[in-house]
BALOBA-1460 file (C-alpha; in Angstrom, 3 decimals):
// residues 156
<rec num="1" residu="x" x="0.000" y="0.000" z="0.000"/>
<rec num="2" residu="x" x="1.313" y="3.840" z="-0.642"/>
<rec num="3" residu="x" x="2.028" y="4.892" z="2.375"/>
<rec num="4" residu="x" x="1.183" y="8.576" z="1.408"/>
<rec num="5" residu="x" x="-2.365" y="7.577" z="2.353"/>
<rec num="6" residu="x" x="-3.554" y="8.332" z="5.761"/>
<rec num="7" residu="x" x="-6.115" y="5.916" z="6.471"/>
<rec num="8" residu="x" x="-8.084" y="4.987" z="9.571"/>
<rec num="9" residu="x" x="-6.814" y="3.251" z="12.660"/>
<rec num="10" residu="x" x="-8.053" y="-0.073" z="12.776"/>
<rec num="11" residu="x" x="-8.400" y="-1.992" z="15.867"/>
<rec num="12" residu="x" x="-9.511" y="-5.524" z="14.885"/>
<rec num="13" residu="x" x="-7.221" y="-8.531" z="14.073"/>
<rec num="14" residu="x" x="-9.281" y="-10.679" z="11.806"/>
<rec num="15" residu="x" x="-8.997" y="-14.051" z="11.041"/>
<rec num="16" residu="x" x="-8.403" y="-13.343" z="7.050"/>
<rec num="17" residu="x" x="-9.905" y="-16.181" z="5.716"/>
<rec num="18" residu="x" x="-12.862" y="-15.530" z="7.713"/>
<rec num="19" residu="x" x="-13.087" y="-12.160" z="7.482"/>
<rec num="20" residu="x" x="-12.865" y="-12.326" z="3.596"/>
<rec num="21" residu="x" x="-15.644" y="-14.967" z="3.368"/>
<rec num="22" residu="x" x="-17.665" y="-12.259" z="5.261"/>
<rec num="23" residu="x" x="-16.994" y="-10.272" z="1.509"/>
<rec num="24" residu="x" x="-18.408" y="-13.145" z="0.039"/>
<rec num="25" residu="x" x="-21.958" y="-13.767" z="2.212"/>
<rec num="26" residu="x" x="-22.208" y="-10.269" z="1.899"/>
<rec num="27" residu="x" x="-22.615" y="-10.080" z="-1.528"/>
<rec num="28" residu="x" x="-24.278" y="-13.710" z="-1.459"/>
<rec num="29" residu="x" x="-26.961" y="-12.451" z="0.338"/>
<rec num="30" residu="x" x="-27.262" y="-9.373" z="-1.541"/>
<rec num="31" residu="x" x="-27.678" y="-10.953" z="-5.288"/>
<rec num="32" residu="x" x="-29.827" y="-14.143" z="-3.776"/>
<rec num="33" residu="x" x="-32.145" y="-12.061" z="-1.103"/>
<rec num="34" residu="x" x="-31.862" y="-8.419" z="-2.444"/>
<rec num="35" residu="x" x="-30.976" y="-7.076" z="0.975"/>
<rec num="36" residu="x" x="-28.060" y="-4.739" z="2.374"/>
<rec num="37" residu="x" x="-24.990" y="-6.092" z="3.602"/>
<rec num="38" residu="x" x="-24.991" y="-7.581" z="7.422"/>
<rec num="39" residu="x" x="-26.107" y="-5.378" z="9.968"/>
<rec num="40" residu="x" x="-24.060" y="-7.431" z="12.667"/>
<rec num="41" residu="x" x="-21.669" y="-9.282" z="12.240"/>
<rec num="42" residu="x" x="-18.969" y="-10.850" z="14.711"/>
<rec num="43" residu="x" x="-16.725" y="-13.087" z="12.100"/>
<rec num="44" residu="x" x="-13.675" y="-14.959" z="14.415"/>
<rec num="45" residu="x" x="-11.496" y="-17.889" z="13.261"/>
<rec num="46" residu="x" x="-13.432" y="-20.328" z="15.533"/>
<rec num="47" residu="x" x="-16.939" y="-19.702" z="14.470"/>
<rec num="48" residu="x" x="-18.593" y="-16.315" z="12.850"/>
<rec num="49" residu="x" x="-22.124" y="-14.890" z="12.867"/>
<rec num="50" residu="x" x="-24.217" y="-12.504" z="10.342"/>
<rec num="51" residu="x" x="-27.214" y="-11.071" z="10.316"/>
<rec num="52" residu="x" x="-29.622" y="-9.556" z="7.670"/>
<rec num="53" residu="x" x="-32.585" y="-7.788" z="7.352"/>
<rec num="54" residu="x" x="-34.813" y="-9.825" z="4.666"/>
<rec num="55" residu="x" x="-38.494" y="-9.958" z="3.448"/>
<rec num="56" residu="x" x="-38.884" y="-13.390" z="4.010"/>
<rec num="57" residu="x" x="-37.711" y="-16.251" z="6.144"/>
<rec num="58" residu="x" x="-35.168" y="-18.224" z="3.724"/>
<rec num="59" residu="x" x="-36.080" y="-21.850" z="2.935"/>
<rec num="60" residu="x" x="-33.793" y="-24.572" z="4.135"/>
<rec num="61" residu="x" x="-33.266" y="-24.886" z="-0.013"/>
<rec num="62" residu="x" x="-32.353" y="-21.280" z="0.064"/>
<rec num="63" residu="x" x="-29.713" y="-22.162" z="3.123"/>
<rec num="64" residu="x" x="-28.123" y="-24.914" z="1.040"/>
<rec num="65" residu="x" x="-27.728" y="-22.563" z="-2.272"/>
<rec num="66" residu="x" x="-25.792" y="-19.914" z="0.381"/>
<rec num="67" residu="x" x="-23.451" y="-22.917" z="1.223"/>
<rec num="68" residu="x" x="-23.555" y="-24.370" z="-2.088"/>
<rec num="69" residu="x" x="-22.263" y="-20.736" z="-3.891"/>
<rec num="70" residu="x" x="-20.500" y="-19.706" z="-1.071"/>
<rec num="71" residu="x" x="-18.149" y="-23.248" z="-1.601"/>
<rec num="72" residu="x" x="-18.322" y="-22.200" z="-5.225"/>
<rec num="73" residu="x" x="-16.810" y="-19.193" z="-5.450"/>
<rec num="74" residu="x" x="-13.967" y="-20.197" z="-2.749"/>
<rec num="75" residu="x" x="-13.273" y="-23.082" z="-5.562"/>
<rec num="76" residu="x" x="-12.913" y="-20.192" z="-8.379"/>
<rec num="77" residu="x" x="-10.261" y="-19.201" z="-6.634"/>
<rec num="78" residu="x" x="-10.569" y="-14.736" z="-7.506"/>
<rec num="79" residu="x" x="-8.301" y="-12.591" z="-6.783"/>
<rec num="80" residu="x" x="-8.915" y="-10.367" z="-3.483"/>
<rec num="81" residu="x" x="-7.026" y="-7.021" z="-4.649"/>
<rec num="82" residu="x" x="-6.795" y="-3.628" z="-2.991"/>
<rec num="83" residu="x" x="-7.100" y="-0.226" z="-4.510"/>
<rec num="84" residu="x" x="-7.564" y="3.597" z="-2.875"/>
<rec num="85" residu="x" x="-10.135" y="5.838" z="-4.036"/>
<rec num="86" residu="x" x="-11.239" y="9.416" z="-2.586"/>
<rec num="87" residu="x" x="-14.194" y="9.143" z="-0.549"/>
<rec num="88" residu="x" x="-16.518" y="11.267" z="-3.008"/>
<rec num="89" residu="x" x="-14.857" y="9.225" z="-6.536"/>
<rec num="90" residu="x" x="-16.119" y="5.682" z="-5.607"/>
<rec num="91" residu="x" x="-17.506" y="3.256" z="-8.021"/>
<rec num="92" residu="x" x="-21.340" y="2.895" z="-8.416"/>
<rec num="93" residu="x" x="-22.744" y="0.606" z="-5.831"/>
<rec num="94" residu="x" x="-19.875" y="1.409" z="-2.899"/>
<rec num="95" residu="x" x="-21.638" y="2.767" z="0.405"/>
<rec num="96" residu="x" x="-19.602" y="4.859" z="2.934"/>
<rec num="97" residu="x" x="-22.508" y="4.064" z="4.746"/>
<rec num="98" residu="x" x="-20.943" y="1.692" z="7.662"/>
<rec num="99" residu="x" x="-17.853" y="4.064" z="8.016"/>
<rec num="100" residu="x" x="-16.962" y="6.286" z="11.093"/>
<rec num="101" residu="x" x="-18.082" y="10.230" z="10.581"/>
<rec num="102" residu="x" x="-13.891" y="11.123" z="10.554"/>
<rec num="103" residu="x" x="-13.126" y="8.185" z="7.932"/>
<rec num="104" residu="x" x="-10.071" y="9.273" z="5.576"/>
<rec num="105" residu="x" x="-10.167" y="11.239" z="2.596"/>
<rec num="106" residu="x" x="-8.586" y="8.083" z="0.876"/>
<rec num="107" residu="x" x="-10.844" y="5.139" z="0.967"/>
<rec num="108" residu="x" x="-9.022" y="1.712" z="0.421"/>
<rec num="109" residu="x" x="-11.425" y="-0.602" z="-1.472"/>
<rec num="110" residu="x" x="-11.077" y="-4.396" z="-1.540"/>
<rec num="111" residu="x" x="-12.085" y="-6.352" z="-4.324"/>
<rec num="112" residu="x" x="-13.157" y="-10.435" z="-4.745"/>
<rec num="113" residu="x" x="-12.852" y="-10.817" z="-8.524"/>
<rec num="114" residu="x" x="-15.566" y="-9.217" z="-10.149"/>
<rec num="115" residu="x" x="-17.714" y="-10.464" z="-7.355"/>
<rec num="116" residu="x" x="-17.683" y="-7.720" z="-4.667"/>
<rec num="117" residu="x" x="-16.136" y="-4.337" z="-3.746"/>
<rec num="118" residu="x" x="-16.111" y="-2.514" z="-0.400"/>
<rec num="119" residu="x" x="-14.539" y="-0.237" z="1.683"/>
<rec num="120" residu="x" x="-12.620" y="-2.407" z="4.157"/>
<rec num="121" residu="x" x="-9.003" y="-1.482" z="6.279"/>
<rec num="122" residu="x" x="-8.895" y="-4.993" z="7.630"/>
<rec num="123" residu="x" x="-6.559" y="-8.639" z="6.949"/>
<rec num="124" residu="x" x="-7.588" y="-10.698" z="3.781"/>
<rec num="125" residu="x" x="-6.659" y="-13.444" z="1.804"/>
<rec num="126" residu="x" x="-4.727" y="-13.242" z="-1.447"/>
<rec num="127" residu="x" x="-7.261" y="-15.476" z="-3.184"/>
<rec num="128" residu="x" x="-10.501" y="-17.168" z="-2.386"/>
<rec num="129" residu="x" x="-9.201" y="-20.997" z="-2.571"/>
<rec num="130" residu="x" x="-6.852" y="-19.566" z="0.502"/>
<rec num="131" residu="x" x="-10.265" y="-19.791" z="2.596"/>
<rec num="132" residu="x" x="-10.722" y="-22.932" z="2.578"/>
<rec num="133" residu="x" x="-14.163" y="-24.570" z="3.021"/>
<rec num="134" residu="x" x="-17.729" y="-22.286" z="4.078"/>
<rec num="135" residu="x" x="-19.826" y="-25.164" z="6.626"/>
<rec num="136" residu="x" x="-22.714" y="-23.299" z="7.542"/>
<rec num="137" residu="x" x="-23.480" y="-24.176" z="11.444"/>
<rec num="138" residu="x" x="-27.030" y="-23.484" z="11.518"/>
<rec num="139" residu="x" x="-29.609" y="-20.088" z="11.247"/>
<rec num="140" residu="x" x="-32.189" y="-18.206" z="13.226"/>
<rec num="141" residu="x" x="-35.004" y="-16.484" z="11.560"/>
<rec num="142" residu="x" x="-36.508" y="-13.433" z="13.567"/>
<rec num="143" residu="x" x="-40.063" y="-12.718" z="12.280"/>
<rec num="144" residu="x" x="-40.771" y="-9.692" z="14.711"/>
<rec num="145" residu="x" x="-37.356" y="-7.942" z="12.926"/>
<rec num="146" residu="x" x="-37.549" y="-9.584" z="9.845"/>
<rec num="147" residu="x" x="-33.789" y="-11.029" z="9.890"/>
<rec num="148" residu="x" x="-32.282" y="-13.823" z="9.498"/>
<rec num="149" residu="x" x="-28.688" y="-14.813" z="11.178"/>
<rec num="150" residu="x" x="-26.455" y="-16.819" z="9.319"/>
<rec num="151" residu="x" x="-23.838" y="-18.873" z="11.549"/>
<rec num="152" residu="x" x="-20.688" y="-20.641" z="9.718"/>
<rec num="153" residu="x" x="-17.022" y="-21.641" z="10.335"/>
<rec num="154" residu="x" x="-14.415" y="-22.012" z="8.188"/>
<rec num="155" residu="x" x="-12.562" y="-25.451" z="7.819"/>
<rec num="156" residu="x" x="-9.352" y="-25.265" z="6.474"/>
């Protein structure tokens, strides 16, 4: 990274291959449910949690296709590159959203193939077959809030 960018502190380790198959839900989620990105998330190397707001309570076929693409695109093996934009020149789609009020100027991007882009300061993989394998531990469906919390591990 150019280290004439002054970016955020950042106060998490992560657990990259974890943390990088959090990208990947993410934008799982997104293209099979239509929803936002998590709205909580605690991914560790043991065992991770997300959650997101959907319309409907996902059908234990729906749960299977997560696991199925999820294993999928850790098996196509894209590239998880880096790249700095200014906060107000960011490709279409990329929220600033889930940032801290005194985030940089300089935004540092990360990018799964030509699967997913974010803003993002933390540890990742270099590609997706470094994550290993996506075993989805079970989910919770909250009808009151309408979400649905997706619990997984990785198994390397």
């Amino acid at each position: 990274m150019n280290n004439d960018y002054l970016l955020n502190e950042h106060n998490k380790d992560e657990f990259p291959p974890a943390h990088t198959a959090e990208h990947l839900l993410n934008q799982t989620m997104i293209r099979m449910f239509g929803c936002e990105r998590s709205f909580n998330a605690h991914v560790e190397r043991k065992k991770s949690k997300m959650s997101f707001h959907l319309d409907r309570k996902p059908s234990r076929k729906d749960e299977q296709e997560i696991e199925r693409r999820m294993n999928e695109l850790i098996a196509e093996d894209l590239p998880v590159t880096f790249e700095m934009a200014d906060r107000y020149n960011l490709p279409e789609g990329v929220s600033l959203d889930r940032l801290p009020d005194d985030a940089s100027e300089a935004i540092r991007l990360v990018r799964i193939g030509d699967y997913d882009v974010c803003p993002c300061i933390g540890k990742h993989v270099r590609s997706t077959s470094q994550i290993g394998r996506f075993e989805m531990l079970g989910t919770n469906w909250d009808e009151r809030e309408r979400s649905f919390r997706v619990r997984f591990k990785i198994v390397q």
